[in-house]
Backbone as numpy.savetxt, mean C-alpha at the origin, in Angstrom:
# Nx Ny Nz CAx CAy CAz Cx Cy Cz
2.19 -21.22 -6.85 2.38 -19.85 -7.29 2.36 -18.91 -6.09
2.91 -17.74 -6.38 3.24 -17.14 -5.23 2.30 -15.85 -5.48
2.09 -14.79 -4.14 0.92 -14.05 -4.82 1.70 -12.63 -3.59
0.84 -11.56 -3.88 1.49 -9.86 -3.37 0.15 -9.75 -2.29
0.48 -9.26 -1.09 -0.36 -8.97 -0.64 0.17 -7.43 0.29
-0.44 -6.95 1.31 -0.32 -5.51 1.12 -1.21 -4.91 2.57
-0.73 -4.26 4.09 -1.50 -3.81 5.04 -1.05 -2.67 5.36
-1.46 -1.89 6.12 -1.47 -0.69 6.82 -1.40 -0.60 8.52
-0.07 -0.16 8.87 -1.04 -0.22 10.32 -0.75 1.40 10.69
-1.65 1.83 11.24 -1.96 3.26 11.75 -0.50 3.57 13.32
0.41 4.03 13.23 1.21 3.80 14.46 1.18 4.70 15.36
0.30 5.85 14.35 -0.28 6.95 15.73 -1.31 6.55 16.70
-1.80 5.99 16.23 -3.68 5.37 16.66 -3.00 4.29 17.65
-2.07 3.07 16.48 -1.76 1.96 17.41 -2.76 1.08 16.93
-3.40 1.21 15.55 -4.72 0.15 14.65 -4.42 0.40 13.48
-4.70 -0.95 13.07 -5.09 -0.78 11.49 -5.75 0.18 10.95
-5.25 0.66 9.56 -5.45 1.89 8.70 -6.89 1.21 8.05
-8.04 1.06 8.94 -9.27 1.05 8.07 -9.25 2.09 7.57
-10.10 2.12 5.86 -10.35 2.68 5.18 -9.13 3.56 4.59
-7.96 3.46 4.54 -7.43 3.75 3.66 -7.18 3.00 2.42
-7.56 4.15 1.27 -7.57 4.25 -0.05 -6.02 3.96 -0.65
-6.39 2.86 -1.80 -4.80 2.57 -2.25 -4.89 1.97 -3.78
-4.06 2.69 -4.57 -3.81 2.57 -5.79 -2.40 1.28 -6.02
-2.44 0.85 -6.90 -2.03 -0.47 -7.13 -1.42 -0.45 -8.76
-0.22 -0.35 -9.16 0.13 -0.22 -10.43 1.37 -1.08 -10.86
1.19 -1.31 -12.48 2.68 -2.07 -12.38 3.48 -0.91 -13.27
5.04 -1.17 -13.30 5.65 -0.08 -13.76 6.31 -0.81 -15.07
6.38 -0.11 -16.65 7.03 -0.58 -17.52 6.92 0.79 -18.02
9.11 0.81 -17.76 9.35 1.97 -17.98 9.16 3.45 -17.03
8.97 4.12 -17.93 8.22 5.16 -17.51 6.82 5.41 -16.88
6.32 4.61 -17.52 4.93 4.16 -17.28 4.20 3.26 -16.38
2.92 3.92 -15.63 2.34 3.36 -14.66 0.68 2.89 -15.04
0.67 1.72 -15.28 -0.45 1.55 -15.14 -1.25 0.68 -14.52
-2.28 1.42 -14.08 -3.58 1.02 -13.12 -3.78 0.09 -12.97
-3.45 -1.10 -11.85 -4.40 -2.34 -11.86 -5.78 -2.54 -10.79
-5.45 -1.80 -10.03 -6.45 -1.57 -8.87 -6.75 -0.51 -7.78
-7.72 -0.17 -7.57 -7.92 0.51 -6.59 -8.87 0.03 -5.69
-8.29 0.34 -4.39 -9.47 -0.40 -3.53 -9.28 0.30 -1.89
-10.03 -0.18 -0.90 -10.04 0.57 0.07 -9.98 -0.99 1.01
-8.72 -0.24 2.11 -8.32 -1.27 2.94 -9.59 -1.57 3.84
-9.67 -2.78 4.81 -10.69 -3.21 5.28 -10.11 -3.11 7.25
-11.21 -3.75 7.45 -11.11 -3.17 8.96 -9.95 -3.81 9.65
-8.88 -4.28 9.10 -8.03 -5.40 9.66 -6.35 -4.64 8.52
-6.99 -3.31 8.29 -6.10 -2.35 7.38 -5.33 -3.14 6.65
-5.96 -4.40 5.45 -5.69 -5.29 4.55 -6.52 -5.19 3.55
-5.95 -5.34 2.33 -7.01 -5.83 0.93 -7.52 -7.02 1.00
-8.57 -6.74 0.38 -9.72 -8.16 1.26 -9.02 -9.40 0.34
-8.41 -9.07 -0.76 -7.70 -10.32 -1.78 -6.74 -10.04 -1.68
-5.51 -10.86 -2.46 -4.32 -10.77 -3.00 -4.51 -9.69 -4.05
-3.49 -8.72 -4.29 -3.60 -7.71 -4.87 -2.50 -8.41 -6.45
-1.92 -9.41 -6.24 -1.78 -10.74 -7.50 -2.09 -11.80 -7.10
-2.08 -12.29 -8.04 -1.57 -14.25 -7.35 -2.27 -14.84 -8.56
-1.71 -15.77 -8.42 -1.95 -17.05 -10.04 -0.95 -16.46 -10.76
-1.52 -16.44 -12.04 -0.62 -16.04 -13.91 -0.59 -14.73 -13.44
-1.20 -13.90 -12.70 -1.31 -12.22 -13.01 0.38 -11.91 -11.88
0.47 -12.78 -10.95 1.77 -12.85 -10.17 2.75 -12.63 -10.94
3.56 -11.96 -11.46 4.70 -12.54 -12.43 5.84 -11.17 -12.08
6.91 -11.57 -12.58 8.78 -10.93 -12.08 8.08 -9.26 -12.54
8.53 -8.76 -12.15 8.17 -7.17 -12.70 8.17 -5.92 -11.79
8.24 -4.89 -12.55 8.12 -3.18 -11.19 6.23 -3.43 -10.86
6.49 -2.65 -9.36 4.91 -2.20 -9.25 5.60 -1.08 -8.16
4.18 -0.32 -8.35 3.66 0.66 -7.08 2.48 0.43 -6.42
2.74 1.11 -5.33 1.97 0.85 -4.53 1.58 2.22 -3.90
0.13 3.42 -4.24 0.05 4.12 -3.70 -0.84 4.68 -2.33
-0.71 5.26 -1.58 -1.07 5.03 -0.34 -1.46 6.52 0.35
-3.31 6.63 0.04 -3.47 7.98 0.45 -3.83 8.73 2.39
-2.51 8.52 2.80 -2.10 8.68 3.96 -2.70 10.34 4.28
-2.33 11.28 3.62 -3.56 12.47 4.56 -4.24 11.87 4.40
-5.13 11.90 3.30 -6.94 11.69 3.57 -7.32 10.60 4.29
-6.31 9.85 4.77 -6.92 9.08 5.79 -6.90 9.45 7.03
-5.62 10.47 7.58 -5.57 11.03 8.74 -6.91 12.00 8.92
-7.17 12.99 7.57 -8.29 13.71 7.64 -9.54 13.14 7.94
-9.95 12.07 7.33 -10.73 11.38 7.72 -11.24 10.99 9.19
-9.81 10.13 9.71 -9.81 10.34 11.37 -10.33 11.35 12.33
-10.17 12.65 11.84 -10.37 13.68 12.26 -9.07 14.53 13.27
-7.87 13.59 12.22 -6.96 14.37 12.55 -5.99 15.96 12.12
-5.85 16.78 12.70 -6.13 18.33 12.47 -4.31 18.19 11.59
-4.01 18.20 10.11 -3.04 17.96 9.43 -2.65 19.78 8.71
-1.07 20.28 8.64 -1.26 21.45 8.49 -1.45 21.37 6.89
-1.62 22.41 6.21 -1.63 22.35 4.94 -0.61 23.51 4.14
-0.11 22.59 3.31 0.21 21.03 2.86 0.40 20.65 4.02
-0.20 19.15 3.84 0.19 17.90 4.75 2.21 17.24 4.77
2.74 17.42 6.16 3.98 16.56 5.71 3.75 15.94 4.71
3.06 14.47 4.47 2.69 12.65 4.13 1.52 13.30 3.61
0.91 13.83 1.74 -0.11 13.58 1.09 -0.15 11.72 1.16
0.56 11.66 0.21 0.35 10.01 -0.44 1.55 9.70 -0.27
1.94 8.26 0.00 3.00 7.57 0.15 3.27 7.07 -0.88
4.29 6.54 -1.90 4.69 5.90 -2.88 5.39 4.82 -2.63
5.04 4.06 -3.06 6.61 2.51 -2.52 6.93 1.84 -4.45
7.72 2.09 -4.66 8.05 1.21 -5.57 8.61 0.07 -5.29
8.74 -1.10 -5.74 9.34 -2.42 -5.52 9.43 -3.50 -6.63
10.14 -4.28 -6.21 10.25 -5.53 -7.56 9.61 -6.48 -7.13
9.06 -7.24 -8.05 8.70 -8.76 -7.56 9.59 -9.78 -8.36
10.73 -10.34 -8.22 12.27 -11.24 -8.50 11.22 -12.68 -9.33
10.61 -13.20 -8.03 10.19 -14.53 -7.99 8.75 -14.76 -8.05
8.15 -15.13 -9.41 6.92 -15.22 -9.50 6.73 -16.45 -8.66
7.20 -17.54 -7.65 6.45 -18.83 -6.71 6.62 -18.19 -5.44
6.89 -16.95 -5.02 7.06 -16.59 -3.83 6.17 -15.52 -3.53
5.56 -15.67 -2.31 4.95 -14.59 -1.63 5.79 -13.64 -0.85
5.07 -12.04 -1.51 5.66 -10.96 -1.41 4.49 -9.72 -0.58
5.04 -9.45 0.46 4.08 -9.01 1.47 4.40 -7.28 1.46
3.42 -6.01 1.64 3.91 -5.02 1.55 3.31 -4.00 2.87
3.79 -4.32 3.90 3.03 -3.84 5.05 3.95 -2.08 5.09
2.96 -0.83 5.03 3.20 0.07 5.75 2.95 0.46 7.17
3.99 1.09 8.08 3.58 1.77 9.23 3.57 3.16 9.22
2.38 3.69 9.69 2.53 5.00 9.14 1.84 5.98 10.32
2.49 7.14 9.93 1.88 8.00 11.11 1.45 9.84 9.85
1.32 10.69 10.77 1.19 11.99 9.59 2.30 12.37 9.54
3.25 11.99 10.28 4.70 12.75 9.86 5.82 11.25 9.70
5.71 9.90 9.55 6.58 9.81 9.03 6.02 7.75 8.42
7.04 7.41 8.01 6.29 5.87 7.47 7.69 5.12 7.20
7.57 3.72 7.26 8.29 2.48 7.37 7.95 1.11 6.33
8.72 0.81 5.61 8.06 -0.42 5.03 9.27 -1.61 5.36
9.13 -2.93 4.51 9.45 -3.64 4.66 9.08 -4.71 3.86
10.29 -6.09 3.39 9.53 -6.94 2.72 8.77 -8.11 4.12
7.78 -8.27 3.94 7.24 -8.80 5.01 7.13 -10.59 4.15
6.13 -11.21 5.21 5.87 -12.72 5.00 4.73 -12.84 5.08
């Protein structure tokens, strides 16, 4: 079985996005709902697979990503409004036996994703 996993790397700093906060949803329809929230770890990764096993399966998700409050946090001086509050990524998952990787690069003014490995 194949499973979602999910990092941050900070590209202003040039480090992982410790402690950024990230919401985790699947999409049916219109509708978003909640599967997790959790706070990235010092290696700006979820300490688990954010699926994997039976919960892995073909379907929409989001992935939300609270990029000011992590810059604020840093103690970086952001104008207000912030360019980058929260980042949004929507995506599919095709193939429930395949691993599906969701790395952001991110800075306060701009961000990059990718399907990763």
């Amino acid at each position: 079985m194949g499973k979602l996993t999910t990092h941050v790397l900070d590209t202003a700093n040039g480090c992982p996005a410790a402690g950024m906060r990230v919401r985790f949803s699947r999409l049916e329809g219109a509708t978003a709902t909640e599967l997790k929230a959790l706070t990235l770890n010092a290696d700006g990764r979820a300490d688990a697979p954010l699926l994997e096993g039976s919960a892995h399966r073909p379907g929409r998700y989001r992935l939300v990503f609270s990029v000011a409050a992590y810059f604020t946090d840093r103690g970086v001086a952001l104008p207000d409004p912030p360019f980058l509050d929260e980042v949004t990524l929507d995506f599919g998952i095709a193939a429930a036996e395949q691993h599906y990787h969701v790395p952001l690069l991110v800075s306060p003014w701009s961000y990059s994703t990718y399907r990763g490995s």
